[in-house]
C-alpha positions in Angstrom: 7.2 -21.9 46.1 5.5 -18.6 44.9 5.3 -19.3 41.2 3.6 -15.5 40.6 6.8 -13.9 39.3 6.7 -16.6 36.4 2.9 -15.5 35.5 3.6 -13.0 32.5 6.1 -15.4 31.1 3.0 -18.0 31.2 1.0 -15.6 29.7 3.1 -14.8 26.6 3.9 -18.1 26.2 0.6 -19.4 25.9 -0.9 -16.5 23.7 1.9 -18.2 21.0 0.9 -21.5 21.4 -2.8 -20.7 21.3 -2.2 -18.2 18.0 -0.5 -21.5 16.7 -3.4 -23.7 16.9 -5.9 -20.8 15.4 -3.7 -21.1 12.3 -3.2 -25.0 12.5 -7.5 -25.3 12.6 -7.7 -22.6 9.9 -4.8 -24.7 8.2 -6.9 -28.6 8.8 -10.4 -27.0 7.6 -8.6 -25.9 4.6 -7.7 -29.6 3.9 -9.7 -31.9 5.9 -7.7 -34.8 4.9 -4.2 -33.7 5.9 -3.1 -34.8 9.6 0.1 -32.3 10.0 -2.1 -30.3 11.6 -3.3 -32.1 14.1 0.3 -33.3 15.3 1.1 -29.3 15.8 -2.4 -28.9 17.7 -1.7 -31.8 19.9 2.3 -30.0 20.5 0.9 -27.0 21.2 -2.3 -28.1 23.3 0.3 -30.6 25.1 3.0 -27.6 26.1 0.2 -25.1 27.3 -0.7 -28.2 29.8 2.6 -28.6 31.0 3.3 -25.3 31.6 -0.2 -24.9 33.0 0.6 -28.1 35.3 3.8 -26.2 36.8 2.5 -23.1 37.6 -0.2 -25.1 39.0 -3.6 -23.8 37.3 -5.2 -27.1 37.8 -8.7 -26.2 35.6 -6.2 -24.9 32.9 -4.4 -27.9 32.9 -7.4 -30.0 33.1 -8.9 -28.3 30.4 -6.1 -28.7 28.1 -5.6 -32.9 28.9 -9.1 -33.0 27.7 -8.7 -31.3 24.4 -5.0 -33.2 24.3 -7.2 -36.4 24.9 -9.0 -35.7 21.8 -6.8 -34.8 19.9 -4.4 -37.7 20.2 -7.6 -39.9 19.4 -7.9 -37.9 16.2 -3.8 -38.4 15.3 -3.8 -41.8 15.7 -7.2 -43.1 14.0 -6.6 -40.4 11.1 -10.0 -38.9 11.4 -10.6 -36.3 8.2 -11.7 -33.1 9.6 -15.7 -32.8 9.7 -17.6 -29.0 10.2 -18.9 -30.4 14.1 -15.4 -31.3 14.9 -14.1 -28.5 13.9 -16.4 -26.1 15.6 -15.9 -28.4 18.8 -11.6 -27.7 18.4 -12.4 -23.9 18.1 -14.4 -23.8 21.2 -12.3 -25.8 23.3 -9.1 -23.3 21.9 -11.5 -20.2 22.9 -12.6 -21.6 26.2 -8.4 -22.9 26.9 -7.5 -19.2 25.7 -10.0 -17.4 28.8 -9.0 -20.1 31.3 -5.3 -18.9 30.4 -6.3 -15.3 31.0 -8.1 -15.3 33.9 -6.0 -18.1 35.8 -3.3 -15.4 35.5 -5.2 -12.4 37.1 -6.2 -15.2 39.9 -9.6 -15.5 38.7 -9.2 -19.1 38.1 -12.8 -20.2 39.5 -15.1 -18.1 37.5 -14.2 -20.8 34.4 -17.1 -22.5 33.6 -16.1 -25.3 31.6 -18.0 -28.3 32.5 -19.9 -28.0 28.7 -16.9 -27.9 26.9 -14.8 -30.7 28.6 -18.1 -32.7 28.0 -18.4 -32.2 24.8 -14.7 -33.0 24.3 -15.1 -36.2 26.5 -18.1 -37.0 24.3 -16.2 -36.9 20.6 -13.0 -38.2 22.3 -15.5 -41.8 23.5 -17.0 -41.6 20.0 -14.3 -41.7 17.7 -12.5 -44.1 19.8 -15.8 -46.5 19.3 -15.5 -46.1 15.6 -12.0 -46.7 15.8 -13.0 -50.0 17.8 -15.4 -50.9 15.2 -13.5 -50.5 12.7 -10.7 -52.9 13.9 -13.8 -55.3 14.6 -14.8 -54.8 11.1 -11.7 -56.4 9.7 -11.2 -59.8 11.2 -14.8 -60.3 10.2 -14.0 -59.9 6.5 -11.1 -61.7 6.3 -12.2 -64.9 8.2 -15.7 -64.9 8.8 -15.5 -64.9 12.5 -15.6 -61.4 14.9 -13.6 -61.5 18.1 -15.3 -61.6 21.4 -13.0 -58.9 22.7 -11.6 -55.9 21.2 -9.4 -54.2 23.4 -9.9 -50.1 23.3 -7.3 -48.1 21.3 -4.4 -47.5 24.0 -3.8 -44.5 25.7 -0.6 -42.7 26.7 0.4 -43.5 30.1 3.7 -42.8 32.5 6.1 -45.0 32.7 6.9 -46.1 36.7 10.0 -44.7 36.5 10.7 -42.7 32.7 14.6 -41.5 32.2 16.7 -40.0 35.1 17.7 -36.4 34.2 20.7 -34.3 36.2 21.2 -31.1 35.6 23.5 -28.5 37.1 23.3 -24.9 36.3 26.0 -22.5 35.4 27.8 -21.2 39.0 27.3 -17.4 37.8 23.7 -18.0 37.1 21.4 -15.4 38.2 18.1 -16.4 40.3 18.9 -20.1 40.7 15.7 -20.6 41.6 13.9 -19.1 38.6 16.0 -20.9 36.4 15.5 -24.6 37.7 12.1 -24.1 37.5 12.2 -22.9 34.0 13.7 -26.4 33.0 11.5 -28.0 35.0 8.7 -26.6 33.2 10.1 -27.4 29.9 10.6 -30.6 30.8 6.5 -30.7 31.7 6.0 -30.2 27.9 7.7 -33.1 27.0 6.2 -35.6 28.9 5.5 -36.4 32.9 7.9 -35.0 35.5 8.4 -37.4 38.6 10.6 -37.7 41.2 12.3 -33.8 41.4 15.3 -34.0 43.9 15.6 -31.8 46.0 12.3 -30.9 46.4 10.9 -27.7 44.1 10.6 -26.3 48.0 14.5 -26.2 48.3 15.2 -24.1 45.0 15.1 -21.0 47.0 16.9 -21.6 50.1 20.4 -19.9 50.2 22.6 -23.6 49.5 21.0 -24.2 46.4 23.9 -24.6 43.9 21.6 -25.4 41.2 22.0 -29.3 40.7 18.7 -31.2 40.9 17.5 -34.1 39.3 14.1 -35.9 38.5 12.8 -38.5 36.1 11.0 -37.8 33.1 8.4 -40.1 31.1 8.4 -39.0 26.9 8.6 -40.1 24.3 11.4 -37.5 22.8 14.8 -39.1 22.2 17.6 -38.1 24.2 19.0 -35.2 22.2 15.2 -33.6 21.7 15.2 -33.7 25.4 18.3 -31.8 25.5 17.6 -29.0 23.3 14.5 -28.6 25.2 15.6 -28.0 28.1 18.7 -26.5 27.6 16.9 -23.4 25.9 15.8 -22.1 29.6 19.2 -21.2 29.9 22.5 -21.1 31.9 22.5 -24.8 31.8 26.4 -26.4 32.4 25.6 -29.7 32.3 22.8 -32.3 31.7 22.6 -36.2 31.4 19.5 -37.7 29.9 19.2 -41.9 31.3 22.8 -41.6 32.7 24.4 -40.3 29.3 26.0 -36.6 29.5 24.8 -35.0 26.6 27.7 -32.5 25.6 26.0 -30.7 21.8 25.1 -27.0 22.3 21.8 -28.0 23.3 20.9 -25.0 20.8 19.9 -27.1 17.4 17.2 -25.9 15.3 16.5 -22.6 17.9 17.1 -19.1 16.7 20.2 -17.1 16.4 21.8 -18.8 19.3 25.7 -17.9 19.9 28.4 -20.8 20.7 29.6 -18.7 23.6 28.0 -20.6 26.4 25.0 -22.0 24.7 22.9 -18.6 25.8 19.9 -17.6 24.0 20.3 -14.3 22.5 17.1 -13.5 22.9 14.8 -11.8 25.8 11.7 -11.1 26.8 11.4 -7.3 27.8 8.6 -5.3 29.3 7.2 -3.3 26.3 7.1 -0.5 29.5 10.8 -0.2 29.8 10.9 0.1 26.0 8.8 3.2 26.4 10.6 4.8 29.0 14.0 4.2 26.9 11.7 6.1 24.3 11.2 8.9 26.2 14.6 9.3 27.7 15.9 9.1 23.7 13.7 11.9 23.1 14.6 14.2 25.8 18.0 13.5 24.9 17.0 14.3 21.2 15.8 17.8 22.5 19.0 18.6 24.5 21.1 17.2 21.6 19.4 20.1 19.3 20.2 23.1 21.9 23.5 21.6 22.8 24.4 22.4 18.6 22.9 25.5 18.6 24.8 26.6 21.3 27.9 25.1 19.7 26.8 26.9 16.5 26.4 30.4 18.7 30.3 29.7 20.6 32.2 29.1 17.3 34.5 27.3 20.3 36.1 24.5 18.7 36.3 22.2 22.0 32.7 22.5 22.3 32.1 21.4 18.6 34.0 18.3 19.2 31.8 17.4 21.8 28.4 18.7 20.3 29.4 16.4 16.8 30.4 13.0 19.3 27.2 13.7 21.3 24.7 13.8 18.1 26.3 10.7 16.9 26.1 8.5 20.0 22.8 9.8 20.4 21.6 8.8 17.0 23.1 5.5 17.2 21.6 5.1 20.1 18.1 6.5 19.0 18.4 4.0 15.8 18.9 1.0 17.7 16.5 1.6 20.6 13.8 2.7 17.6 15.1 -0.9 16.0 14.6 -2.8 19.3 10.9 -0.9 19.2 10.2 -3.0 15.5 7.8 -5.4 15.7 6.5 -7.9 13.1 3.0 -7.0 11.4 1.8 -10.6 11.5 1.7 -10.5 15.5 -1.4 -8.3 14.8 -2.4 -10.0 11.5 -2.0 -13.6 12.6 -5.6 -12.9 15.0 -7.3 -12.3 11.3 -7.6 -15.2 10.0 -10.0 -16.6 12.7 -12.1 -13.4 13.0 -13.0 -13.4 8.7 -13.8 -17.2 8.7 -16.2 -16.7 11.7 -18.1 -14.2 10.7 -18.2 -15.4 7.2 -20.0 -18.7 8.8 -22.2 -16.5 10.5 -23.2 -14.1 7.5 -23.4 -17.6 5.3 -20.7 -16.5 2.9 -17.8 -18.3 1.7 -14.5 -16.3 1.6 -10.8 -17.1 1.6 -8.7 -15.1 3.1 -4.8 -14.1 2.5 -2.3 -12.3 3.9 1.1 -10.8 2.1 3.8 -8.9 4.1 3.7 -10.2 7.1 7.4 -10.1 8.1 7.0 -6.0 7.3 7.6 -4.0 10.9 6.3 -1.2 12.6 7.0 0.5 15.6 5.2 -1.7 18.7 2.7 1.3 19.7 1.8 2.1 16.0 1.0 -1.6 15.5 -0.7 -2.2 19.2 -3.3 0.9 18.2 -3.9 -1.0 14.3 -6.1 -3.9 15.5 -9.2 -1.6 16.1 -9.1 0.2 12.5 -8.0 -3.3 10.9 -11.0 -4.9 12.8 -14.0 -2.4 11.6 -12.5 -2.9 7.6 -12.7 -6.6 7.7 -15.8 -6.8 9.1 -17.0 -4.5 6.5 -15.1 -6.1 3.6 -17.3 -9.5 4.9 -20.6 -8.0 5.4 -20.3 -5.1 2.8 -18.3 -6.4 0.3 -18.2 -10.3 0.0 -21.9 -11.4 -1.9 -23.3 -14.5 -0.8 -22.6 -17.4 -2.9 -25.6 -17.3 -5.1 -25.4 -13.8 -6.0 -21.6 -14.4 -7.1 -22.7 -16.7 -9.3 -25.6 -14.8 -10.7 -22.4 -12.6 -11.4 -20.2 -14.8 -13.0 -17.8 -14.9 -10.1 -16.9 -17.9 -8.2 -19.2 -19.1 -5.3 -16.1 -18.1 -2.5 -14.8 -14.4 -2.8 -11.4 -13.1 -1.2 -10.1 -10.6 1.5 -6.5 -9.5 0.8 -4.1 -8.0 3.7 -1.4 -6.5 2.5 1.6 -4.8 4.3 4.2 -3.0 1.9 7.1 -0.5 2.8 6.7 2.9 1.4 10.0 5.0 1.6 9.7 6.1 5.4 5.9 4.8 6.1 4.1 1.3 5.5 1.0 0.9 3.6 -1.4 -1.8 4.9 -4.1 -2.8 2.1 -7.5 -4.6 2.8 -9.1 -5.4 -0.7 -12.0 -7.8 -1.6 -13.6 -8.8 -4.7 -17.0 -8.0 -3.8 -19.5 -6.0 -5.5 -17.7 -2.8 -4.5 -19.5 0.4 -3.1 -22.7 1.9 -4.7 -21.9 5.3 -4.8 -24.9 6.5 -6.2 -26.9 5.2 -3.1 -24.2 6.4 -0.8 -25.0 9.9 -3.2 -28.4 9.8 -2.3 -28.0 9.3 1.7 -25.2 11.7 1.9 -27.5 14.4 0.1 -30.6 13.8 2.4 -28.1 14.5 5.2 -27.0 17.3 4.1 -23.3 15.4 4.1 -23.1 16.8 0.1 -24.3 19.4 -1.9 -27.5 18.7 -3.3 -26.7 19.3 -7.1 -23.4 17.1 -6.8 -24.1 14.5 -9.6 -20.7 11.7 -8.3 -18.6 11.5 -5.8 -14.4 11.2 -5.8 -12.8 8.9 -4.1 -11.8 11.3 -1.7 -15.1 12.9 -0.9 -16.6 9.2 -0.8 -14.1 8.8 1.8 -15.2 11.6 3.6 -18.4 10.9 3.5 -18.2 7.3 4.9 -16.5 8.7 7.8 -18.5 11.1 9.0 -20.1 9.2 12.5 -23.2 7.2 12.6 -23.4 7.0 8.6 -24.3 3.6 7.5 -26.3 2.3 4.4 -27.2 -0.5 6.2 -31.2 -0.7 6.5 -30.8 -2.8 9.4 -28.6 -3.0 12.8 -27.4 -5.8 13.1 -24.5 -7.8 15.7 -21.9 -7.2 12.4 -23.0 -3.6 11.0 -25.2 -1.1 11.1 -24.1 1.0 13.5 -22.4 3.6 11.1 -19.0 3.5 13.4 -16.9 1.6 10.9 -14.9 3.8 8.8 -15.1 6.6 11.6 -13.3 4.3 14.1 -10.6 3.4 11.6 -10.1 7.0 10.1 -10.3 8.6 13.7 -7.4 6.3 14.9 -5.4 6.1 11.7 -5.2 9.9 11.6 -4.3 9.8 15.0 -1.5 7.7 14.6 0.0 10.5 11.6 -1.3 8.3 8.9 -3.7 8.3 6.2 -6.5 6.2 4.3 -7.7 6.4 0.8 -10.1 4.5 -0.7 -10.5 2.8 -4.3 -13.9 0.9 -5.2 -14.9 -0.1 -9.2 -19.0 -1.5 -8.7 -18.8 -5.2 -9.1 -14.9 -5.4 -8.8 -14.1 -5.0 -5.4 -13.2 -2.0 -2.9 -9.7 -1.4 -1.3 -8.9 0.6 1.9 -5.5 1.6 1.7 -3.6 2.7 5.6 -0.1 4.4 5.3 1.5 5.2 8.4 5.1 6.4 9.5 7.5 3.3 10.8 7.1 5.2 14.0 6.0 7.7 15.8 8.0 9.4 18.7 11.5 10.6 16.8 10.9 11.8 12.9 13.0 13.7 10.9 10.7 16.9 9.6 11.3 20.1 7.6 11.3 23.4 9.3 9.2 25.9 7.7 8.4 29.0 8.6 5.4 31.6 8.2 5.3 35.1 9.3 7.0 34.5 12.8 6.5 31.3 13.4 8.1 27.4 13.3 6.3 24.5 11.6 7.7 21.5 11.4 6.4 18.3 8.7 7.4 15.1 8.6 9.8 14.2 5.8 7.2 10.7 5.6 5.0 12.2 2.7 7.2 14.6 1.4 8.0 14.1 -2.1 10.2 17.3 -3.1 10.3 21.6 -2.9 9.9 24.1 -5.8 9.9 27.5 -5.4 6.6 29.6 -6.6 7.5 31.8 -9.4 9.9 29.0 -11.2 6.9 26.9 -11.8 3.9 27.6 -14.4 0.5 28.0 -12.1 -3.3 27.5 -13.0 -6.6 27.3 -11.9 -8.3 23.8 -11.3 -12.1 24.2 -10.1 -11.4 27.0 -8.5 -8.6 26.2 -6.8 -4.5 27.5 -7.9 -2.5 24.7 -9.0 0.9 24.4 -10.3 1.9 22.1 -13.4 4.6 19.8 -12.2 6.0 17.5 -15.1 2.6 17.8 -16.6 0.9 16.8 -13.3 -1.7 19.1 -11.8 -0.5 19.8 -8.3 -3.5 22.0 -5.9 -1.7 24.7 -3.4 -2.8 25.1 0.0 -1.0 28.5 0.9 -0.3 28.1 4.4 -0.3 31.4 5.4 -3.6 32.4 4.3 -5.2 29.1 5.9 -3.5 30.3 9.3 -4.9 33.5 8.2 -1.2 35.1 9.2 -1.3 38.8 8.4 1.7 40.2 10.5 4.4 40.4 7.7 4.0 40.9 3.9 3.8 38.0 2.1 7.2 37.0 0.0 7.2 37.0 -3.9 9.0 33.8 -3.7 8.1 31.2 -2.0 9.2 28.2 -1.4 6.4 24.9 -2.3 7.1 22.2 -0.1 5.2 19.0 -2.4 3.3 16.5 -0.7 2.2 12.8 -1.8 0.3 10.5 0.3 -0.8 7.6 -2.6 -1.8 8.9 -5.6 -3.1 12.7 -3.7 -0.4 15.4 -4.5 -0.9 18.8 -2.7 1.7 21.8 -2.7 2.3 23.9 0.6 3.5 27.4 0.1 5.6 28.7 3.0 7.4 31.8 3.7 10.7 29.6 4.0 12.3 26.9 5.2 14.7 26.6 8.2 16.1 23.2 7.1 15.6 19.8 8.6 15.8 18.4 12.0 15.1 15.4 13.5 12.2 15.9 15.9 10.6 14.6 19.1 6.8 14.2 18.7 4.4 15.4 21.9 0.7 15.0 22.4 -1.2 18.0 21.1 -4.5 18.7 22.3 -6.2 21.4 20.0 -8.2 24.4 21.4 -11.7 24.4 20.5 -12.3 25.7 17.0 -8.2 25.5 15.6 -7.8 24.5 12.1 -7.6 20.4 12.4 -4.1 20.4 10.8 -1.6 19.6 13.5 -1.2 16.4 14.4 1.5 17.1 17.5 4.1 19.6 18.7 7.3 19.4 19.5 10.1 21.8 21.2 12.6 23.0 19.2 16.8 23.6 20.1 15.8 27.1 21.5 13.6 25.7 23.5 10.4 27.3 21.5 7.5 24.9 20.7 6.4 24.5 17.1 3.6 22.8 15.9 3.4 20.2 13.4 1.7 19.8 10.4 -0.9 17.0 9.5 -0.1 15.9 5.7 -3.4 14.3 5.6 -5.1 17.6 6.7 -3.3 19.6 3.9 -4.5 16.8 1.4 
């Protein structure tokens, strides 16, 4: 049977389990002593061989019964975690993570694994020795006199013949096939599968009505067995060891309906989510010239229809935008792993935490984070974090601490990496900025902002030395390059000796905003709503001059104007008398943007916009409005 189809669904699968057991490791060095850990490592270890077993990846599966072999040494003799086991459990969940992804792309022989499973073979003998010698240990204190024989801890085999399971799938089930084989595999993660009648061969012909049977060795009662396999789906009966088991089969799984004990959940291809996308925002574009023709008619028929069409499109728009959301600790959850390695390898000690991670983002906003997020923990670790010694020199304790944060902002999250480390020297960062001519040569600090800036620029680095963590000056640049790409902004806060703190906001998505339309001379621009905080008009509010620069004085707040005609340098009508000031906040920046007008607000489709050589980097995008006119669209971050 061609088991191909089911490969993805392997894939995903696995990638869960294996993020599970970074966490579990992370969660045992934290406290050695504890064995909960080890119980959800041998679960997860033990389902990624099963399922590994059924789709037949035999180095996959043989891989994993190794580690699994280990591990259920480790469970049973209540071994504390030590630094060389541990290292040993994080190599073995690397190398089982590769021999997942290339078994999947059929690349299955260039594992090389023989190190590994020998080194896991190796521990797995040694403990079970100890464990030996121990028990041997005990008789001789008690009575004086050690046993000849000492019989080896025991180890989990099948049964001959393990329960007798029947199961019959729903009549209206779709793929048949697909479906048996799904409960089949489940049933691989609880234990040994023996004994499949029919055959796994006869699932596809055309007379499979979707009754099999086979006998399963585990140790899982009855009703566990149930629930398991009941969750693949359109499953009408089942008897475990000749009982019928009649519950929902749908204890302790998530959001499952009565109605038919179906899963409520799917898997779909993040591709079809991204066509839906673009279909919504074609729609969205035909939706805004179907009402201003409507508004052109006056014809009340065609009103009726233009209002029913913008609603069902917009509740259609919200819930495929909805279906788009995706957690923030799917990206965050690889973290963890990442700072504690490379802490070991840069001898530091540094715990790390994580806070709003059941915040959401739009899945392509959050797919293009893990580069940025990557460069600003690395440099947190090797930047940031002081080795022990110098801590305490400090005062501080020995281990310092990395802090990811997620909040939601009005319309945009903010996503916070912050350490306590020794926090940026700006006046060595003063100094290199000036010999490269990044600075003016009399500037005596630098702002936050123009610390920023200067970090960013590519290939600057303080570092004195390259090394495999730093030095390559493409840290900040990666992370500002992609974060403005995204529509989003970073800003920077660093006190020497207290820390530093990158802070990332980005809109909740990206391809349908709501914007104000503004208009200079005779053209459209359209800004996000994200980082608008409110309008004034110029002439109602008192001005002044800040370092140069006009300013109004908003409720005693000095707010800089970017007049956005002048930047455009637009000189085909007179400028008005009174304009309006659109007011911009992104953190703690305020900036004021002095239009000839606005046109009101829209909700608008965002497009790619590739810049001509030597334009004004202020756009972020374009978009086409009811008329079928383009407009551009302006980057808040720009105007900051």
């Amino acid at each position: 049977m061609d088991l191909s189809q089911y490969a993805e669904l392997f894939l995903a699968e696995s990638r869960e389990h294996l993020s599970a057991c970074n966490q579990l490791l992370l969660e045992w060095e934290r406290q050695p002593a504890g064995l909960t850990p080890v119980s959800g490592l041998f679960r997860a270890v033990h389902t990624v061989k099963g399922m590994a077993a059924t789709m037949g990846y035999a180095r996959v599966t043989d891989l994993a019964h190794r580690m699994e072999s280990l591990l259920d040494v480790l469970r049973r003799g209540a071994h504390p975690a030590t630094d060389e086991l541990l290292q040993l459990l994080f190599r073995a969940r690397d190398a089982l993570e590769r021999a997942v992804e290339l078994s999947v792309v059929g690349r299955e022989r260039e594992l090389e694994v023989a190190e590994i499973v020998a080194d896991l073979d190796h521990a797995a003998l040694r403990l079970a020795r100890a464990k030996v010698g121990a028990a041997a240990e005990g008789p001789r204190e008690a009575g004086g006199v050690t046993p000849s024989v000492v019989p080896p801890p025991p180890e989990v085999e099948a049964a001959a013949t393990g329960r007798l399971v029947q199961v019959t799938l729903r009549p209206e089930a779709p793929l048949k096939a697909g479906r048996a084989l799904l409960v089949l595999k489940r049933a691989q993660a609880l234990g040994v599968v023996l004994a499949v009648t029919p055959p796994q061969t006869a699932f596809e012909a055309e007379d499979f009505e979707g009754r099999f049977s086979f006998r399963l060795d585990s140790p899982a009662a009855p009703d566990e067995i149930e629930t398991a396999l009941r969750a693949a789906g359109d499953v009408a009966h089942l008897t475990v060891g000749g009982e019928e088991v009649r519950g929902s089969g749908l204890e302790g799984l998530p959001a499952a309906p009565a109605e038919g004990g179906r899963s409520r959940h799917i898997r779909v291809d993040l591709r079809r989510l991204d066509g839906l996308m673009d279909l919504i925002g074609e729609l969205a574009t035909a939706r805004g010239r179907l009402n201003q023709l409507a508004a052109e008619r006056r014809d009340p028929a065609i009103d009726d229809v233009a209002i029913q069409v913008s609603r069902l499109s917009s509740d259609l728009q919200a819930e495929i935008i909805q279906a788009r959301m995706t957690p923030v600790w799917q990206v965050f959850d690889r973290f963890p792993r990442l700072v504690r390695d490379l802490a070991r390898e840069l001898g530091k000690q540094v715990a790390f935490r994580v806070e709003g991670k059941e915040i959401e983002l739009d899945r392509t906003i959050l797919d293009e984070l893990g580069d940025p997020l990557l460069h600003l923990l690395r440099n947190a670790v090797d930047h940031g974090i002081e080795p022990p010694a110098e801590r305490r020199r400090r005062g501080k304790p020995p281990e310092g601490e990395i802090v990811l944060t997620a909040v939601r902002e009005r319309a945009s999250v903010a996503i916070t990496v912050s350490d306590d480390g020794r926090g940026i020297d700006r006046p060595k960062i003063l100094e290199r900025a000036k010999r490269d001519g990044a600075v003016d040569a009399h500037a005596e600090a630098l702002t936050d902002d123009q610390l920023l800036r200067v970090l960013a620029r590519p290939g600057f680095s303080t570092a004195e030395t390259v090394t495999s963590v730093s030095g390559r000056g493409v840290g900040i640049d990666v992370a500002m390059t992609r974060i403005r790409a995204l529509g989003g902004t970073i800003d920077i806060r660093s006190e020497p000796g207290k820390g530093t703190a990158f802070v990332l906001r980005l809109p909740v998505t990206l391809a349908i905003v709501r914007a104000i339309i503004a208009s200079v001379g005779p053209e459209r621009y359209a800004l996000p709503l994200t980082y608008v905080a409110e309008t004034v008009e110029l002439g109602t509010v008192t001005t002044t001059v800040v370092e140069g620069r006009e300013a109004i004085v908003l409720r005693d707040r000095v707010v800089p104007l970017v007049h956005l005609r002048r930047l455009l340098a637009v000189t085909s009508d007179r400028e008005p008398a009174r304009a309006p000031i659109i007011v911009l906040e992104m953190g703690d920046r305020r900036a004021g943007v002095v239009v000839d007008g606005m046109l009101g607000q829209q909700e608008i489709v965002v497009k790619g916009f590739d810049a001509p050589q030597g334009t004004l980097p202020v756009f972020s995008g374009a978009t086409i409005m009811g008329d079928g006119i383009p407009a551009l669209i302006l980057d808040a971050g720009g105007l900051l």
